[in-house]
C-alpha positions, 0 to 999 in steps of 0.5 A: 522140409517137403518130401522130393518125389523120388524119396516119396515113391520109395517110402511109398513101396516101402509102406506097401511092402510092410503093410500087406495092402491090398492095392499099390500106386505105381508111379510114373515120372514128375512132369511139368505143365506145358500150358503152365499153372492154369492150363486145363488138362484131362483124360480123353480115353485109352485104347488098351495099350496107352492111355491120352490125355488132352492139354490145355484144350483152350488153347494150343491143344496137345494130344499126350500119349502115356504108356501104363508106366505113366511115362509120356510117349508123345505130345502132338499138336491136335488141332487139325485144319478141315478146309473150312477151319480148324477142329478140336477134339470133343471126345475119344470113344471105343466101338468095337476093335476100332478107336475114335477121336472125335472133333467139332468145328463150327460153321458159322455161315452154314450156321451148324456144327460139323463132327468129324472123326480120325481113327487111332492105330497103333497109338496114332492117329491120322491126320485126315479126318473125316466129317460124320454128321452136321448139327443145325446150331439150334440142337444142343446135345443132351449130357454133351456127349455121345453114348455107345452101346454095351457091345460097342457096336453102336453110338447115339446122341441126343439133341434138343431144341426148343422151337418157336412156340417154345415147345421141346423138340429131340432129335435121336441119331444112331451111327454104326460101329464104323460111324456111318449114319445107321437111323436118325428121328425128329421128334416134337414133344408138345410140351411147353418150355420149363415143363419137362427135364431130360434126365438121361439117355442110352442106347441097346445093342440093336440099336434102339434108344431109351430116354428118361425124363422128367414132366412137371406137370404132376399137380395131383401128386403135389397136392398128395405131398409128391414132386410136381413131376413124373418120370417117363422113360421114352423108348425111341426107334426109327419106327416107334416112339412108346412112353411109360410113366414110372409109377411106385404105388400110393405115397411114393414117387421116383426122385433121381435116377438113371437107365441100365440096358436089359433084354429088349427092354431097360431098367430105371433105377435110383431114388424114391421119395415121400415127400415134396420137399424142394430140396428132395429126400431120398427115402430108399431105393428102386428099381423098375424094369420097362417092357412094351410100354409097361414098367414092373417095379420093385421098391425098398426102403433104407433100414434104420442101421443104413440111415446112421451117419447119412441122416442130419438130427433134423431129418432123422427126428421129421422122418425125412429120408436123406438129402443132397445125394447125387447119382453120379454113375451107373454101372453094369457088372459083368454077371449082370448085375446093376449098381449106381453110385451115389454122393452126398455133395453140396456147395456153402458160401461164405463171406468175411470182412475186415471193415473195408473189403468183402470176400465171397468164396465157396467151399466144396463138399464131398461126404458119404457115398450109396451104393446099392446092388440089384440083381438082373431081376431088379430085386436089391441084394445089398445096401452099401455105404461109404464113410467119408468126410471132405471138403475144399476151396478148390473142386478139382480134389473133391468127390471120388473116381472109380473103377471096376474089378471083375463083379467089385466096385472100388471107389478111390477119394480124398479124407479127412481123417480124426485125431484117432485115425492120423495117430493109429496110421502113423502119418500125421496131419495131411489129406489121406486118398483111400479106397473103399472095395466093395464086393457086394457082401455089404462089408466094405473094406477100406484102405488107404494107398497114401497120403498128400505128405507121401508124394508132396501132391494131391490126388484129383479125382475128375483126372482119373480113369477106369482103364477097363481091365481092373486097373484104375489110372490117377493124376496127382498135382501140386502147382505146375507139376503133376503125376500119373500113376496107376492103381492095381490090386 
């Protein structure tokens, strides 16, 4: 017989008591679904009294408020009319002291996409909105979505189109913290189609915006055993648009990576590789700081001892590096330091028959994460590695959330665990949901918080959020119900 939420939470406070852990879940009520088993429901944002969530954003769009008890203050229809037809909410954003949701609303005849913003107060918004900015429909947004600056006192977007000689053309617009119009910049590359890849982008806080991107047109470096491409990390203000190639030397290239802010320049950091395998094999790390059109590098290779468990046979024995890794997050610490987080994720196919029918299905996996440490000279201070095992059907429990803790990193994520591990925890066959701290001593301390049979749920990590304050919020569902609970040290 399955454990009733209310006796679970018990046996949780219990378990955290007698077990000296280090982190413990506080627990919200159960709650139903409102659009029912396949309504689409995640987390917009919080304004540092309450956090929000939006449900079923494809059909009738709610606006739910929770206290941080994760119980539910409010859930308001938000599908406000604009005189030219109905918005809904595409983000929710923090500039400054202020708080934005942002909309979207399709203007067929005029043939753009109008963005409008309402200003939340108090835990409420206003139901006049306002439109900031017209999109032609020929741009898309790149990453689909708006960046802020470290300080919040800008926003920016990118945008792309590709024109009539399928040559690449950005746009960069940059709004203040009040979302009125600061600089906006057109740009044509000249580059034909397929031949470049914009990776990422970022804006400072003066306002200026970096874009890192990836030029498949590198067949010198093909023949020498390299990636076709190059990365070029462009610098774009309302008067200047510089371009700096990202080059580690002889035998080595950037494979994937990602842009930290720095003083008046930006930092591009993440993998180098060795070799021009279509797959990709990360054979360490870097980290490059660009300044005036000049970039300064730093690289370093992964150790024997960091490459145990990350490696397959195959690639240990053919000096390959490690493969499949994915840079999912860039984080900046408060005492200047710079870190990204790497997975290792993939996706494997399978096909069964019984003679009459045939079923494809896929299976999600999510196995060890990377996560390196620079300091605010580029130079690396640690290596760090999280050992983990998971795999699903259903992609919503794999992969990871994480959250920040003064100068720490804690990543919270779903495990598989051996015979040995389930019999020296106590707790049986079930999928544990552990935390690995990471304080930046290359020592990580793992934990875990509980366990699919303790609250009759699973844990689903793109539901979850850093609430800014070292407090992580985590949702929990099973069929039509669901629980929000948040993490504290």
């Amino acid at each position: 017989m399955k454990l009733k939420l209310s006796l679970a939470l018990v046996l949780l406070c219990a378990i955290f008591t007698t077990s000296a852990q280090s982190f413990k879940v506080k627990w919200g009520p159960e709650y139903k679904k409102e659009g029912g088993l396949f309504s689409i429901d995640y987390l917009l944002g919080n304004d540092g009294k309450h956090f929000y969530a939006l449900s079923s954003p494809l059909g009738n769009a709610k606006l739910q408020k929770y206290d941080y008890n994760c119980k539910l203050i409010s859930s308001t229809p938000f599908e406000l009319e604009t005189g030219k037809g109905k918005a809904s909410i595409s983000d929710m954003i923090r500039l400054g002291a202020k708080t934005f949701i942002l909309l979207t609303s399709r203007d067929k005849k005029a043939d753009i996409e109008n963005y409008y913003y309402t200003e939340m107060k108090n835990g409420s918004f206003n139901k006049t909105i306002k439109n900031f900015y017209a999109l032609p429909f020929e741009f898309d947004l790149v990453g689909g979505s708006f960046k802020k600056s470290p300080k919040g006192n800008y926003m920016a977007v990118l945008v792309n189109s590709r024109g009539k000689n399928k040559e690449e053309v950005m746009k960069a617009i940059v709004f203040d913290d009040n979302l009125k119009l600061v600089w906006e910049k057109t740009i044509p590359l000249k580059i034909k189609d397929k031949n470049i890849s914009l990776e990422t982008y970022i804006v400072d806080n003066n306002g200026d915006m970096f874009l890192s991107a990836r030029h498949f047109d590198s067949d010198e470096a093909y023949k020498k055993g390299l990636p076709k491409f190059k990365y070029i990390v462009y610098r774009i203000t309302p008067t200047e648009f510089i371009n700096t190639v990202i080059d580690l030397g002889d035998g080595t290239a950037p494979w994937d990576a990602g842009l930290f802010p720095s003083n008046g320049g930006v930092y591009i950091g993440g993998f180098y590789t060795k070799t021009s395998t279509p797959r990709g094999s990360a054979d360490g790390v870097f980290v490059s700081e660009v300044t005036n059109g000049k970039a300064k590098s730093n690289s370093y290779p992964f150790t024997e001892e960091f490459l145990e468990g990350l490696q397959t046979k195959k690639q240990d024995k053919k000096d390959e590096g490690i493969s499949r890794f994915n840079i999912d997050y860039l984080v900046l610490l408060a005492d200047g330091s710079l870190s990204f987080i790497a997975e290792k994720y993939y996706i494997t196919t399978h096909t069964v028959s019984n003679g009459k029918t045939t079923t494809t299905y896929y299976v999600y996996h999510s196995e060890e994460i990377v996560v390196p440490r620079f300091n605010s000279d580029g130079k690396l201070i640690v290596m760090e590695k999280v050992d983990k095992v998971f795999s699903s059907r259903s992609p919503i429990i794999v992969s990871y959330s994480y959250f920040v803790k003064d100068n720490n990193i804690a990543l919270v994520y779903n495990d598989f665990k051996t015979r040995d591990e389930r019999k020296s925890s106590g707790k049986g066959r079930a999928i544990y949901t552990d935390i690995s701290y990471l304080s930046g001593t290359g020592k990580v301390k793992t934990e875990n918080i509980f366990t699919s049979k303790d609250v009759d749920k699973y844990y689903i990590p793109s539901a979850s959020m850093d609430l800014g304050n070292g407090s992580h919020v985590i949702k929990a569902i099973r069929g039509k119900t669901y629980v929000y609970g948040i993490i504290t040290p």
